[in-house]
C-alpha positions in Angstrom: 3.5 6.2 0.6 6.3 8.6 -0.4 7.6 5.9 -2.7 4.0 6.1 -4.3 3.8 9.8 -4.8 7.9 10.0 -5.8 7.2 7.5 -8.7 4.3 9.9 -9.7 5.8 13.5 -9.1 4.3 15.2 -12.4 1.8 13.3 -13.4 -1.3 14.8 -13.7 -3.8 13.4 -11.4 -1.2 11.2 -9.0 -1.8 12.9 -5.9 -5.8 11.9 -6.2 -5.2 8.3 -7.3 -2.9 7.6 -4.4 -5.4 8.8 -2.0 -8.2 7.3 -3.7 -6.1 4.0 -3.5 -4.9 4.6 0.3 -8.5 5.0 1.2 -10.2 2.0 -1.3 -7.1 -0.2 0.3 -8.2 0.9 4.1 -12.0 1.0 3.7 -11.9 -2.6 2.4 -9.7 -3.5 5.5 -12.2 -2.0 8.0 -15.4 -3.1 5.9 -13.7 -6.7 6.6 -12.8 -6.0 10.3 -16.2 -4.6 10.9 -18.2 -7.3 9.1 -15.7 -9.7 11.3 -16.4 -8.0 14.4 -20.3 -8.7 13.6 -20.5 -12.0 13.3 -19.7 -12.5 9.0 -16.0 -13.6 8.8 -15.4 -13.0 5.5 -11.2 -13.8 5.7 -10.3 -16.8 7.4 -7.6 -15.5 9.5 -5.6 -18.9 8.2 -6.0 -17.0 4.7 -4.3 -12.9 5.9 -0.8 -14.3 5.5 -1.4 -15.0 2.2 -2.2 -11.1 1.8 1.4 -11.0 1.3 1.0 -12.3 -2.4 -0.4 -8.9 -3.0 2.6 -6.4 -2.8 5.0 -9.4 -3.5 3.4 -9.5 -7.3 3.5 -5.4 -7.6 7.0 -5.6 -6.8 7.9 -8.1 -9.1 6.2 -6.7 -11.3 7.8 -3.3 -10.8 11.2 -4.9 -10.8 10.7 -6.5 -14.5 9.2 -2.7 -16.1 12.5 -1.2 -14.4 14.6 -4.2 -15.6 13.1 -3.8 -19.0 13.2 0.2 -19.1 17.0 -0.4 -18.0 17.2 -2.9 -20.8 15.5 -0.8 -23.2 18.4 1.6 -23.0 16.5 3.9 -20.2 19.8 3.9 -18.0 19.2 7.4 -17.5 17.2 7.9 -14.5 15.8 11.4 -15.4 14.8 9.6 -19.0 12.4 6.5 -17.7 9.5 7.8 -17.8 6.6 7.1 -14.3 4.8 3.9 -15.2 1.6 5.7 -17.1 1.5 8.5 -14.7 2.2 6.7 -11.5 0.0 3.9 -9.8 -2.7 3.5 -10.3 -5.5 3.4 -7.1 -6.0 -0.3 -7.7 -2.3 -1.1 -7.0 -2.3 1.3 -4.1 -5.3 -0.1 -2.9 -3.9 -3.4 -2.7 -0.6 -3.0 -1.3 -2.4 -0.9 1.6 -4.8 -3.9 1.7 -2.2 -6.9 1.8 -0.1 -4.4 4.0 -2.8 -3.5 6.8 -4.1 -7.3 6.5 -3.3 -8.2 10.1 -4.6 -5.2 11.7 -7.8 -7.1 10.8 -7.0 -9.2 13.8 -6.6 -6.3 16.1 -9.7 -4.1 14.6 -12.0 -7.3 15.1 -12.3 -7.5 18.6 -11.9 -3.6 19.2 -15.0 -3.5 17.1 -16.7 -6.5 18.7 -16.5 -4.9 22.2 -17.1 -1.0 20.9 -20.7 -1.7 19.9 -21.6 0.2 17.0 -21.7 3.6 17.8 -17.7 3.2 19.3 -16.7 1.5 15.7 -18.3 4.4 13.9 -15.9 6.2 15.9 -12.7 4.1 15.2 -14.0 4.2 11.6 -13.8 8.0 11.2 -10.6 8.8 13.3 -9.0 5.9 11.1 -10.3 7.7 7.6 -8.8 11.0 9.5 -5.8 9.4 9.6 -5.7 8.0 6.5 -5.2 11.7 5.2 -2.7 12.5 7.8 -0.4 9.2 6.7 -1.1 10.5 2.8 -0.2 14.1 3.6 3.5 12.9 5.3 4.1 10.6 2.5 3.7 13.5 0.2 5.6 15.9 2.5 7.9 13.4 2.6 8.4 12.9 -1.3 8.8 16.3 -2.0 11.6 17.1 0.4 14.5 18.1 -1.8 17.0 15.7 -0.5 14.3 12.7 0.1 13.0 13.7 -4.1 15.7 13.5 -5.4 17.1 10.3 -3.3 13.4 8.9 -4.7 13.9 10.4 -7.8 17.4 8.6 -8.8 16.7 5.5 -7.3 12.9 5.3 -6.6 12.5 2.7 -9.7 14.8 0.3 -7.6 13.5 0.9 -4.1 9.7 0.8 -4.6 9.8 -3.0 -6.0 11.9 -3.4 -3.3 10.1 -2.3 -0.9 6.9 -4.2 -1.8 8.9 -7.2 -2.4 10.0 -7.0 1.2 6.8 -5.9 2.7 5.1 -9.3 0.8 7.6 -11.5 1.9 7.7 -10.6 5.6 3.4 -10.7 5.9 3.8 -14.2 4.4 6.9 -15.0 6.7 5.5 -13.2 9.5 2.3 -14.9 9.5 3.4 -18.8 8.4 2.1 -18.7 4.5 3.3 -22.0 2.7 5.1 -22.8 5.9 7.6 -20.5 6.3 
């Protein structure tokens, strides 16, 4: 999250389309744990290690803009601009998605057991928390020393980081047989 709001420090609107993205990401994962939990398996669970393709793609995808901005003659870091004012809530969305993929297997049989007035529950302290995880990654982010850390090498960690996070769900959970 504080990679998210670091690579859009600025940019008008950022703040709102990382939480808008945190929560579309989080209320597709419960909308699938719930509907799981109830009897409509949606996901395969052979299919939530493949999840990983998700944030694996962003990254690369990050990695080639930074490569080409560093091509491009952007090698200073305070001259590359934030990739159109940050990401978007459709990339957030699905990193949080891919990311929170096997919690799916935990919520489903929480929710199975809870009955519906106990998931409604779950539901809303999750969404609760949702803000709380999206406030510390902006707390986070504008700490002086973590901002600036972001700020100089933000463009190199944030592929990074979604690089690693795809490759470990698909490691993780046996995709392509790994």
């Amino acid at each position: 999250m504080a990679l998210f709001f670091a690579q859009a420090a600025g940019q008008p609107g950022s703040i709102r389309r990382i939480v808008l993205g945190q929560y579309l990401g989080f209320a597709a994962i419960l909308a699938v744990a719930v509907a799981a939990a109830f009897g409509a398996t949606f996901l395969p669970e052979s299919a939530i290690p493949y999840l990983g393709l998700l944030p694996l793609a962003l990254g690369l995808k990050a990695a080639w803009q930074a490569w080409k901005d560093h091509r491009d003659g952007g090698e200073d870091d305070e001259a590359a601009p934030a990739v159109a004012g940050g990401p978007g809530p459709l990339e957030v969305a699905a990193v949080t998605f891919a990311n929170g993929g096997d919690n799916i297997g935990v919520y489903v049989p929480v929710f199975a057991t809870a009955g519906i007035g106990g998931t409604t529950v779950y539901a809303v302290v999750f969404l609760v928390l949702v803000a709380v995880w999206c406030f510390a990654g902006r707390f986070f982010a504008t700490r002086p020393v973590i901002a600036e850390t972001l700020a100089r090498w933000g463009h190199i960690l944030l592929p990074l980081v979604l690089v690693a996070i795809g490759l470990l769900i698909l490691v993780e959970g046996g995709a392509f047989g790994l």
